[in-house]
C-alpha atoms as an extended CHARMM CRD file, in Angstrom:
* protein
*
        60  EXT
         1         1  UNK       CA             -0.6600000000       12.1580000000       10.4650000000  PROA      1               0.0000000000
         2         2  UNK       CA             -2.8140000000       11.0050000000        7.4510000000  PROA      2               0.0000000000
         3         3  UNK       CA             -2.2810000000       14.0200000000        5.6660000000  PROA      3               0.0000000000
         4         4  UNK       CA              1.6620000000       13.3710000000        6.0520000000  PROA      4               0.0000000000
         5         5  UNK       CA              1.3830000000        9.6280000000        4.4190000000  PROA      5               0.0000000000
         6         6  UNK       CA             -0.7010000000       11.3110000000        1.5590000000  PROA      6               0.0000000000
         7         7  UNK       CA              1.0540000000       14.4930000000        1.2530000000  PROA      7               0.0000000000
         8         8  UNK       CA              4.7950000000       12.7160000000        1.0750000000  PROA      8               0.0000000000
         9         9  UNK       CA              3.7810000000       10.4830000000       -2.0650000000  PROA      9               0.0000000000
        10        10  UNK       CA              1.8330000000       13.5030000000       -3.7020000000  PROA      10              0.0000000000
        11        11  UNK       CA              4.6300000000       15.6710000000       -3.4900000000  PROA      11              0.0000000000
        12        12  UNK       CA              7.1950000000       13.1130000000       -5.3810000000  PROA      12              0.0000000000
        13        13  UNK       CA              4.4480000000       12.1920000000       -8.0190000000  PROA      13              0.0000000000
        14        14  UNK       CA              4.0580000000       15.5420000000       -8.5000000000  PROA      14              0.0000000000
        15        15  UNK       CA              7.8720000000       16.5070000000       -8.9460000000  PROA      15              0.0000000000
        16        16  UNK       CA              8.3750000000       12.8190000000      -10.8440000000  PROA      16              0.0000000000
        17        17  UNK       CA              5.8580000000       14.6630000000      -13.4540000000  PROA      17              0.0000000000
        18        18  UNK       CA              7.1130000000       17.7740000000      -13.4300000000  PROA      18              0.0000000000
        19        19  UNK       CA             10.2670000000       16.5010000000      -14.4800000000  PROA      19              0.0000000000
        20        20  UNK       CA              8.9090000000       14.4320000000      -17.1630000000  PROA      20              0.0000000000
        21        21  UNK       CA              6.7780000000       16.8310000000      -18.5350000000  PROA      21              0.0000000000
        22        22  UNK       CA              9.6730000000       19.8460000000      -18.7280000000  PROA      22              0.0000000000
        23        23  UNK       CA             10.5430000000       19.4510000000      -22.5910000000  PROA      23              0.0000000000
        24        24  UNK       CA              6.9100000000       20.2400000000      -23.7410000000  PROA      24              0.0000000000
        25        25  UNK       CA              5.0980000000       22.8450000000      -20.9350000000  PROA      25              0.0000000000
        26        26  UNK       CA              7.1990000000       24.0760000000      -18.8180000000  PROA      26              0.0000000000
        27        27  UNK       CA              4.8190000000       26.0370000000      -17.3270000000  PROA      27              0.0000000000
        28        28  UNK       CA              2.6800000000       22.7790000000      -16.0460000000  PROA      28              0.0000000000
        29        29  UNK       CA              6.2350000000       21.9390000000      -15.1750000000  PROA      29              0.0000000000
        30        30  UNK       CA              6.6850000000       25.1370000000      -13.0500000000  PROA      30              0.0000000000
        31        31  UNK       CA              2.8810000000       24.8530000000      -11.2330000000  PROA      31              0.0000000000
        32        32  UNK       CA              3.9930000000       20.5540000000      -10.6070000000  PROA      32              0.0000000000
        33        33  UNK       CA              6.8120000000       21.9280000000       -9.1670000000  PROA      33              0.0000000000
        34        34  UNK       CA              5.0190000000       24.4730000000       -6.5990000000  PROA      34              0.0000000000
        35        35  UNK       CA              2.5830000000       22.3660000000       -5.8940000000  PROA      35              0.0000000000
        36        36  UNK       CA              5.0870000000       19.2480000000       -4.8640000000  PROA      36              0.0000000000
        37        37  UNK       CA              7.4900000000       21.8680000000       -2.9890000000  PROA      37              0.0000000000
        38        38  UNK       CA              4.0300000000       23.0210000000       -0.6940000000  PROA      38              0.0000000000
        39        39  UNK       CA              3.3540000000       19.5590000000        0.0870000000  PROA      39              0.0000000000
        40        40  UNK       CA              6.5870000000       18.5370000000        1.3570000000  PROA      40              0.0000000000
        41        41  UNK       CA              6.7950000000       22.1580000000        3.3920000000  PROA      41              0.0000000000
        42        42  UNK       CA              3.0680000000       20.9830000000        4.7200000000  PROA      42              0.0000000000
        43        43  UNK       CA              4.0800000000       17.3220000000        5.5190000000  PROA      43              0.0000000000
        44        44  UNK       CA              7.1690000000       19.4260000000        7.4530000000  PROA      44              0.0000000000
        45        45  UNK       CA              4.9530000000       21.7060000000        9.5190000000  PROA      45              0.0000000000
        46        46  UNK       CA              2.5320000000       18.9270000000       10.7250000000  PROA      46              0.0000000000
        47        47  UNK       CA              5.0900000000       16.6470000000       11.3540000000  PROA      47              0.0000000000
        48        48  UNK       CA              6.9970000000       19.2840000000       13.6990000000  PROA      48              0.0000000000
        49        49  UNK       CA              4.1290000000       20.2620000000       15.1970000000  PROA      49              0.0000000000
        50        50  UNK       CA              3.0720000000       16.4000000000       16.2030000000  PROA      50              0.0000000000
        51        51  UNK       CA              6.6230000000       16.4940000000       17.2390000000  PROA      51              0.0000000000
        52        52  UNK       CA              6.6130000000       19.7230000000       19.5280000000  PROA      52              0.0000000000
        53        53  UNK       CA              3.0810000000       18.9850000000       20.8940000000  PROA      53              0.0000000000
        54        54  UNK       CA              4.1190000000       15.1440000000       21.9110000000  PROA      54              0.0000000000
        55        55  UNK       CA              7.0740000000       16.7920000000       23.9240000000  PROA      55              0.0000000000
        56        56  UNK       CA              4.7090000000       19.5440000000       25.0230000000  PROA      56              0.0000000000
        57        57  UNK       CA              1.8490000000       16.4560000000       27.0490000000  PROA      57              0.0000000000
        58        58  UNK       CA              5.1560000000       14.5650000000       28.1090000000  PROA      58              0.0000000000
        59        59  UNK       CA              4.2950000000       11.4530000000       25.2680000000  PROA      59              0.0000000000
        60        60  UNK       CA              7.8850000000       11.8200000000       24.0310000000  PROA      60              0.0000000000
């Protein structure tokens, strides 16, 4: 769950930069924007899997 705290805040610097950097390379802009949309699908996948394997052992 680490990787989920990290990831989350990554993501949103990374789109918060992306955004602010649009105007003069918008092909950093593009790679920020990647980059921010694969951390927030990662975060996604561990947290559903935490999710599915607490059901799975009966903790949830």
């Amino acid at each position: 769950m680490i990787f989920v705290i990290i990831a989350i805040p990554c993501a949103l610097l990374s789109f918060y930069l992306g955004c602010l950097a649009w105007k003069k390379n918008q092909v950093a802009s593009c790679l920020l924007f990647i980059f921010a949309g694969l951390n927030l699908v990662f975060a996604l996948v561990v947290t559903a899997g935490v999710l599915f394997a607490s059901r799975e052992l009966g903790w949830l």
